[in-house]
C-alpha positions as CSV (number, residue, x, y, z in Angstrom):
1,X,0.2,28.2,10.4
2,X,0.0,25.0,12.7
3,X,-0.1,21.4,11.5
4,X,-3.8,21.2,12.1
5,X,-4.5,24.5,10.2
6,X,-2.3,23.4,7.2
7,X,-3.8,19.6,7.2
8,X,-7.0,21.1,6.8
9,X,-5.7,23.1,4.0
10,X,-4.4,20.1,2.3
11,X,-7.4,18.2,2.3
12,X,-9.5,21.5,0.8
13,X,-6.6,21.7,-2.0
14,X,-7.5,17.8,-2.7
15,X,-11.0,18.7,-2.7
16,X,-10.7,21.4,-5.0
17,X,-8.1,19.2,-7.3
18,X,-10.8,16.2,-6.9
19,X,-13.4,18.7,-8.5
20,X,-11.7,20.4,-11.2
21,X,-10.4,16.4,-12.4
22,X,-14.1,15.5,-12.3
23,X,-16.2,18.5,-13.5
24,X,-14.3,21.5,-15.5
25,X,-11.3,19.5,-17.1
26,X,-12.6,18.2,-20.1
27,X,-10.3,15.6,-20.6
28,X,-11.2,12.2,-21.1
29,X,-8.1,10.4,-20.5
30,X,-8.9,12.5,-16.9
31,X,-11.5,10.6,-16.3
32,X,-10.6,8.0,-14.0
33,X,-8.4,9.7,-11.8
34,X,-8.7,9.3,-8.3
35,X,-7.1,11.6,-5.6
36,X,-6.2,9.5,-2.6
37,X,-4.3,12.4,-1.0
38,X,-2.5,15.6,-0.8
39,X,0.1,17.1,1.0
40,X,1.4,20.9,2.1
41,X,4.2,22.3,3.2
42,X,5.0,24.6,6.2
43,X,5.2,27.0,4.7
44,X,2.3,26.5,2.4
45,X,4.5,26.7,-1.2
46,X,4.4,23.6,-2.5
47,X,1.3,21.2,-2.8
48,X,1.8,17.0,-3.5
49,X,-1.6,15.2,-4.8
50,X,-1.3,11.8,-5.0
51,X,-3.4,10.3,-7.2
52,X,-4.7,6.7,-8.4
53,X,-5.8,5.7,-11.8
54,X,-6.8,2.5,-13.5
55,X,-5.3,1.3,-17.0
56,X,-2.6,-0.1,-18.7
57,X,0.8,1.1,-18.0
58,X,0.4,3.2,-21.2
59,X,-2.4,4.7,-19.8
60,X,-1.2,5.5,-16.7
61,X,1.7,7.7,-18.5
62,X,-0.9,9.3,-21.0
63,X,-2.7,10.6,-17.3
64,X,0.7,11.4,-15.4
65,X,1.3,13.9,-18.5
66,X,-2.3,15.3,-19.3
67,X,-2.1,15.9,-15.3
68,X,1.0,18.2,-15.6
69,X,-0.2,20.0,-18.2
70,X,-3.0,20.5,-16.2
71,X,-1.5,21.9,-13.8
72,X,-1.4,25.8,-14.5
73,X,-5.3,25.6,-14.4
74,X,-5.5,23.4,-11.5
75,X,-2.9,25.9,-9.2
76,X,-4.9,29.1,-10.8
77,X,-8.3,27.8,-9.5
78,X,-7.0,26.2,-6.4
79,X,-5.5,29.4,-5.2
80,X,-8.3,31.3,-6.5
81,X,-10.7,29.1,-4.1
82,X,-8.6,29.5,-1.3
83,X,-7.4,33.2,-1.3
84,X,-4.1,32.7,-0.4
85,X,-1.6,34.9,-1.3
86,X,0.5,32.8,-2.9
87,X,-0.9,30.1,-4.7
88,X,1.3,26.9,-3.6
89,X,2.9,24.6,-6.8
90,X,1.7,21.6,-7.2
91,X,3.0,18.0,-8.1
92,X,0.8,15.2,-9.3
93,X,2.4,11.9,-7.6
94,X,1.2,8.3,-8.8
95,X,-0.1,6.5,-6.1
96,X,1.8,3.3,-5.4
97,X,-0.1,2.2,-2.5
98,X,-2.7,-0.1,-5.1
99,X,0.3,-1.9,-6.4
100,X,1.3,-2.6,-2.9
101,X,-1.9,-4.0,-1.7
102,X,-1.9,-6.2,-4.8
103,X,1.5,-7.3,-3.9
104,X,0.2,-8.3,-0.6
105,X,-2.9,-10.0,-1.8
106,X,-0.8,-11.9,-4.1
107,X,1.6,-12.8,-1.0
108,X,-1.3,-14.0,1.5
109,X,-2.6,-15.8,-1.2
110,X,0.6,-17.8,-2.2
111,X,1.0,-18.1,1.5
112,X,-2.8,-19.7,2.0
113,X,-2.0,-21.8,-0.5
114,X,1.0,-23.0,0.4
115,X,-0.4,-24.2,3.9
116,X,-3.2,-25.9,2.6
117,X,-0.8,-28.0,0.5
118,X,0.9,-28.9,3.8
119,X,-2.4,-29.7,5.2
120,X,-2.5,-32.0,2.8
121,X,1.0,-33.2,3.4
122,X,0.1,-34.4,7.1
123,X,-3.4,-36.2,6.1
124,X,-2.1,-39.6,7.6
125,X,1.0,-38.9,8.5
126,X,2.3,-40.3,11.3
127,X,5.7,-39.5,13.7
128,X,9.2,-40.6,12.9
129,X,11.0,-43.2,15.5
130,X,9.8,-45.2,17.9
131,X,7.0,-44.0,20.0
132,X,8.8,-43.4,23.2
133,X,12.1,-42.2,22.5
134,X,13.7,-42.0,26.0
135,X,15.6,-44.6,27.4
136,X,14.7,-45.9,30.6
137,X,16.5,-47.2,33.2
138,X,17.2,-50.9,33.8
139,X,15.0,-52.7,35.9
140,X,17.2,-55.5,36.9
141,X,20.4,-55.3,39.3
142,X,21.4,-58.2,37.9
143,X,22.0,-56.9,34.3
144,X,24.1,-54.0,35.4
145,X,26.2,-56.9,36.9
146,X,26.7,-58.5,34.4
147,X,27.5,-56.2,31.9
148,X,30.9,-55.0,34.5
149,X,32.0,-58.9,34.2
């Protein structure tokens, strides 16, 4: 199968994932589970959904387990749906790219603030030295002489 065939697959297996989460699990803790997306295989055996959810860390570990023991319903129905043959395996992967974004908010943000306090810095600030800093030539022959004496 090519790359655009089993892309296409992917995204119908997060569908399918997406739906049974929301609609026939009836699992609370399930709920708030978002899948951001999945991957295939070649050779269409193994299935990774990634997955977001919202909580506490506790929370997050209740989900990660009530999604593996989800999963023998979740692969039945997905390869029920899709009439494969062989119904690929899944793995439910949390989701880190949330945290990252965060991280990165949190960065330009201690970054923003860290140039406005130099902003500050310069109000009234003025340059170090004198105000023409090169040397300039003599302008009297007559002082050259007299230094050589």
């Amino acid at each position: 199968m090519g790359a655009a065939n089993t892309r296409r697959l992917a995204e119908r297996i997060g569908q399918i994932v997406a739906e049974m989460l929301e609609r026939r699990i009836k699992d609370p803790r399930l709920g708030f589970v978002t899948v951001t997306e999945t991957r295939l295989t070649g050779d269409l055996r193994e299935a990774t959904v990634f997955y977001t959810v919202y909580g506490s860390p506790e929370e997050q570990a209740e989900t990660a387990a009530d999604l593996r023991s989800a999963t023998g319903v979740i692969r039945s129905e997905v390869g029920r749906q899709l009439g494969l043959r062989h119904s690929p395996s899944i793995e439910f992967v949390a989701d880190a790219l949330p945290d990252n974004a965060r991280h990165i908010e949190d960065l330009v943000a201690a970054a923003r603030q860290a140039d406005e306090e130099l902003a500050r810095t310069r109000e009234g600030a003025t340059w170090a030295g004198d105000p023409d800093p090169y040397k300039k030539p003599a302008e009297d022959e007559d002082d050259w002489a007299d230094e050589d004496e």
